[in-house]
C-alpha positions as CSV (number, residue, x, y, z in Angstrom):
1,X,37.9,10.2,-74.9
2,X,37.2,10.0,-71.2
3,X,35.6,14.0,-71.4
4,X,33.1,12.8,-74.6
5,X,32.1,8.9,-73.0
6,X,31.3,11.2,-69.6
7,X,29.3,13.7,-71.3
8,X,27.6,11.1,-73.3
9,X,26.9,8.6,-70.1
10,X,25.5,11.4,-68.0
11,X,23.0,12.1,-70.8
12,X,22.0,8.8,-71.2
13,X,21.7,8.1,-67.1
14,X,19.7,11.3,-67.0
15,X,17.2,9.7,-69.5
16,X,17.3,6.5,-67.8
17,X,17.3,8.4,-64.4
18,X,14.1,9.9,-65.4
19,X,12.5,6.9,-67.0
20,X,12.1,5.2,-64.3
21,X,11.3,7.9,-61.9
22,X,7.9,8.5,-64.3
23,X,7.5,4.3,-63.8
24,X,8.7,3.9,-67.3
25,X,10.3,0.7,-68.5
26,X,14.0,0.5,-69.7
27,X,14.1,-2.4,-72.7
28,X,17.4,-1.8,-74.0
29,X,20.7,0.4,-73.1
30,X,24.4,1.0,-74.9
31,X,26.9,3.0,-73.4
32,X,25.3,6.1,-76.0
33,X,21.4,4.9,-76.2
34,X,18.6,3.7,-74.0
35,X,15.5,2.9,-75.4
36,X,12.5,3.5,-73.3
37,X,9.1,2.6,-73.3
38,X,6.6,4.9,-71.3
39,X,2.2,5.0,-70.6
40,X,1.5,8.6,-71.5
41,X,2.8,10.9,-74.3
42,X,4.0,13.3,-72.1
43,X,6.6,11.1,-70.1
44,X,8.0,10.3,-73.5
45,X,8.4,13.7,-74.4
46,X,10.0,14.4,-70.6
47,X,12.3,11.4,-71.0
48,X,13.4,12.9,-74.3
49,X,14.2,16.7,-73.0
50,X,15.9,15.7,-70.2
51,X,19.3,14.8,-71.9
52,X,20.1,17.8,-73.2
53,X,18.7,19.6,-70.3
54,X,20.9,17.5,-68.2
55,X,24.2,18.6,-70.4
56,X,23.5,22.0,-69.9
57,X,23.3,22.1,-66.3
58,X,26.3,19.7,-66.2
59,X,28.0,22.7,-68.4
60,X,27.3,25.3,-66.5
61,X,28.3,23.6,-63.0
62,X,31.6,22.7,-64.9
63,X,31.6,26.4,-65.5
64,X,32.8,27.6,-61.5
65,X,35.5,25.7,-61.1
66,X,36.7,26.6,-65.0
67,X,35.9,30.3,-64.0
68,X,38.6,30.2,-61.0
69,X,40.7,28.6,-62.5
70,X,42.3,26.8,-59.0
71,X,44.1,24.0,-61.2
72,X,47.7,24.5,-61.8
73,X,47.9,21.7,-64.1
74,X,47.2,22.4,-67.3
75,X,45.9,18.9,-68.4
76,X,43.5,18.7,-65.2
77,X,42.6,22.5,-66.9
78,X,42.0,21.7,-70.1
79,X,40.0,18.8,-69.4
80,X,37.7,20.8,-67.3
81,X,37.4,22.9,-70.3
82,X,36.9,20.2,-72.7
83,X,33.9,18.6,-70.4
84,X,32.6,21.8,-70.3
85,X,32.6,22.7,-74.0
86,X,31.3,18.9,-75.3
87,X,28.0,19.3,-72.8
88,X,27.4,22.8,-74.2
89,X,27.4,21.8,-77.6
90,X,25.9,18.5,-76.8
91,X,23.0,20.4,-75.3
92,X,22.3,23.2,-77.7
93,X,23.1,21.5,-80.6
94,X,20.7,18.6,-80.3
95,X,18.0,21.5,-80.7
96,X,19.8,21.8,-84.4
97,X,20.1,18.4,-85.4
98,X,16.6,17.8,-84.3
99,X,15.1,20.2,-86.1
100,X,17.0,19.6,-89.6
101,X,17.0,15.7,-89.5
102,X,13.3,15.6,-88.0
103,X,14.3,13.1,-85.7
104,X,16.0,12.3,-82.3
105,X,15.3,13.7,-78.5
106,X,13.7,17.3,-79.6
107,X,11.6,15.6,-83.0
108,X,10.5,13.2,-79.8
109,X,9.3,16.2,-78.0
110,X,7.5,18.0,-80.7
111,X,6.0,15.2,-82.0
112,X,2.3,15.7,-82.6
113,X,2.6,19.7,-82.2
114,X,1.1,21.8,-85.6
115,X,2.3,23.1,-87.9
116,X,4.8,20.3,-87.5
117,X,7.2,22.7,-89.6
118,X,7.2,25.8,-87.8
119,X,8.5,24.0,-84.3
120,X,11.2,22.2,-86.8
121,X,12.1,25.8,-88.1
122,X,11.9,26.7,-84.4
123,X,14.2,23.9,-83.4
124,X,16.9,25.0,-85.6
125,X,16.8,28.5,-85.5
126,X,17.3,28.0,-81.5
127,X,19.8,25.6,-82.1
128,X,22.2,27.1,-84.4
129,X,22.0,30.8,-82.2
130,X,22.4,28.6,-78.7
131,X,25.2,26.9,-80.4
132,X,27.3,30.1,-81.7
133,X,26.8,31.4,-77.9
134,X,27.7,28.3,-76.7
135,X,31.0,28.8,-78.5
136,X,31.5,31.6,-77.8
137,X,31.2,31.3,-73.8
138,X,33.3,28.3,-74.5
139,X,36.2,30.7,-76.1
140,X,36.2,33.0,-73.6
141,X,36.8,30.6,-71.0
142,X,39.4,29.4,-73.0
143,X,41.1,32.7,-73.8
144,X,42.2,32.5,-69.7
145,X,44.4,29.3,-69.9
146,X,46.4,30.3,-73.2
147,X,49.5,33.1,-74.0
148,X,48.4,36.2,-75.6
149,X,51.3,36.0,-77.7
150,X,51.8,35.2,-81.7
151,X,49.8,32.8,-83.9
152,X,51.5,29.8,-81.9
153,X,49.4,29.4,-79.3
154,X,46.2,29.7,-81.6
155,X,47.5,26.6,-84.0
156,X,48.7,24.5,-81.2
157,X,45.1,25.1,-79.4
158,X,43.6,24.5,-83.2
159,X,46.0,21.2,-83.2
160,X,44.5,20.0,-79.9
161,X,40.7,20.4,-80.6
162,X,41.3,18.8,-83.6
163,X,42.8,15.7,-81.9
164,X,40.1,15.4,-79.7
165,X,37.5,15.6,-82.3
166,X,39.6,12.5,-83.8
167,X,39.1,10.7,-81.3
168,X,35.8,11.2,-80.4
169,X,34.9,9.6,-83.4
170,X,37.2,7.1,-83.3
171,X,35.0,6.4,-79.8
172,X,32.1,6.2,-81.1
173,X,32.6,3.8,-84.2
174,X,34.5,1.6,-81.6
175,X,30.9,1.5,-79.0
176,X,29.2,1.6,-82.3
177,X,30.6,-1.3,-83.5
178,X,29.1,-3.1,-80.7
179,X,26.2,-2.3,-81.2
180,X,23.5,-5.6,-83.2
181,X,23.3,-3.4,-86.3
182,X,27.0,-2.0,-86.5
183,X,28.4,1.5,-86.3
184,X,26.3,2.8,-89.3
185,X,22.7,1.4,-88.1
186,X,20.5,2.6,-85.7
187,X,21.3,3.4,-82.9
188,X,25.3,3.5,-83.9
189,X,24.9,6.2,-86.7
190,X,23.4,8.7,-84.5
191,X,26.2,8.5,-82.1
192,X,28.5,8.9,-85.0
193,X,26.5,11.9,-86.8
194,X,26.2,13.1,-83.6
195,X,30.2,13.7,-83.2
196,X,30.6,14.7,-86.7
197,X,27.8,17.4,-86.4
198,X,27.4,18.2,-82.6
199,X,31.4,18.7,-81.9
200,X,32.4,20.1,-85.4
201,X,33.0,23.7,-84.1
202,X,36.3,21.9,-82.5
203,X,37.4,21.9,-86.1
204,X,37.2,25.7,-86.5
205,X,36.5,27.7,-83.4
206,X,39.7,28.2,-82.3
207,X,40.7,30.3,-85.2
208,X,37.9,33.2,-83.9
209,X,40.9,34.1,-81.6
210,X,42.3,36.3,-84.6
211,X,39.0,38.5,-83.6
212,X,39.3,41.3,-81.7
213,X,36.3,40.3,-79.7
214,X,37.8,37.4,-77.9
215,X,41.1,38.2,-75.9
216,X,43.7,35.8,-74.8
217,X,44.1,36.1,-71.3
218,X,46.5,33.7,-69.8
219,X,49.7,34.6,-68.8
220,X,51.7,31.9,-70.0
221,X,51.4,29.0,-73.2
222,X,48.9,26.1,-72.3
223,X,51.2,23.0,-72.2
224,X,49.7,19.8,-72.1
225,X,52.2,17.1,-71.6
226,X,51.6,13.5,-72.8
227,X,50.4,10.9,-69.9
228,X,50.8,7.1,-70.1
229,X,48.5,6.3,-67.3
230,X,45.5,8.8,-68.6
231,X,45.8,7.1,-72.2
232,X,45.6,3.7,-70.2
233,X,42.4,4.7,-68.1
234,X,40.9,6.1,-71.2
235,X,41.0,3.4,-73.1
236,X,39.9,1.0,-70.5
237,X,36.7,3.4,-70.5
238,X,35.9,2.4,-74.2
239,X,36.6,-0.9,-73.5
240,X,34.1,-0.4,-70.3
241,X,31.4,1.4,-72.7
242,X,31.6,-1.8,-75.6
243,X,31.1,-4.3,-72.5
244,X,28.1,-2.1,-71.1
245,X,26.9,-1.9,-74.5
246,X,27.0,-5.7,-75.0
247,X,25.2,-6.3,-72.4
248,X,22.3,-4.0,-72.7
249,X,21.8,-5.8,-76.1
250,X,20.7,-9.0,-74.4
């Protein structure tokens, strides 16, 4: 929960960030949308790029400290990996949903380019082979926290992933259901098909450990004990995002 409303907040402070850097004008803001309104075409377009952008450099900085691994807790760990992994697939996979649903950041940035349907095909053909690397790095940063041992350690990683998935939708029908239109209008559904779509490979990707490409390389079992006081800040961080997005709606 706290990994996903980060990732989302940083892309929406980038866009925000930027807005107002080109002397744009922000006229309403959620805790997973800002709405902007800019004087030339291509500050709109700039505004729009910068989010994902933004997620991929996040990613990749998340990347050093994930690469050295310094953390002996495995929660702290696994967190790091989880920020990591959500901004990658954030990132790259906006390119995707862009260019199959025609609309959002990258149908923003294209907008007005001909043949309209070649940068769609474009958009999606980037999206989908920047996602499957994405995953891929993602794995292989993962194959160094977990055992190398039996199926165990795959279905309790697959077990995980899956829970967080859970409740990253569970996070965003909550802010969605602040928002005027509820969690399945503008802007909530986007949030929502964002999680669905963007995050999905959480649902599957841990089973490509069975491939001989990806190696488990930790030298004991990931163990990620429960925590009373990180359930309590993380739910006082959806609570924070509904209140933000109240407010931005006034």
């Amino acid at each position: 929960m706290i990994a996903l409303l980060l990732a989302v907040a940083f892309h929406e402070a980038t866009h925000a960030i930027v807005c107002l850097a080109l002397g744009g004008e922000i006229t309403r803001f959620s805790a997973v949308h800002v709405h902007v309104v800019m004087d030339a075409e291509w500050k709109t377009k700039f505004v729009a790029a910068s989010g994902s952008l933004a997620n991929l450099l996040l990613a990749t900085g998340l990347w050093l400290p994930l690469k050295r691994a310094a953390f002996r807790d495995h929660r702290l760990l696994f967190f790091i990996w989880l920020l990591f992994s959500i901004n990658l697939m954030s990132g790259t996979g906006y390119w995707f949903a862009s260019g199959i649903a025609n609309t959002g950041d990258w149908a923003i940035v294209i907008r007005g380019w001909q043949p309209r349907w070649a940068f769609q095909i474009g958009l999606v053909v980037l999206g989908a082979a920047a996602l499957m690397a994405g995953v891929g790095w993602a794995l292989v940063e993962f194959g160094r926290l977990v055992g190398t041992h039996g199926e165990k350690p795959i279905r309790h990683a697959q077990g995980i992933a899956m829970t967080c998935y859970a409740a990253a939708f569970v996070v965003m029908l909550v802010i969605g259901s602040a928002q005027p239109g509820g969690p399945f209008a503008f802007p909530g559904i986007n949030g929502l098909v964002a999680v669905l779509g963007g995050l999905s490979p959480l649902l599957w990707m841990m089973q490509w450990f069975r491939a001989e490409m990806f190696k488990r390389q930790g030298t004991s079992p990931l163990q990620i004990q429960r925590s009373v006081s990180s359930a309590v800040v993380a739910n006082a961080a959806v609570m924070l995002a509904v209140i933000v997005t109240l407010v931005g709606q006034q």
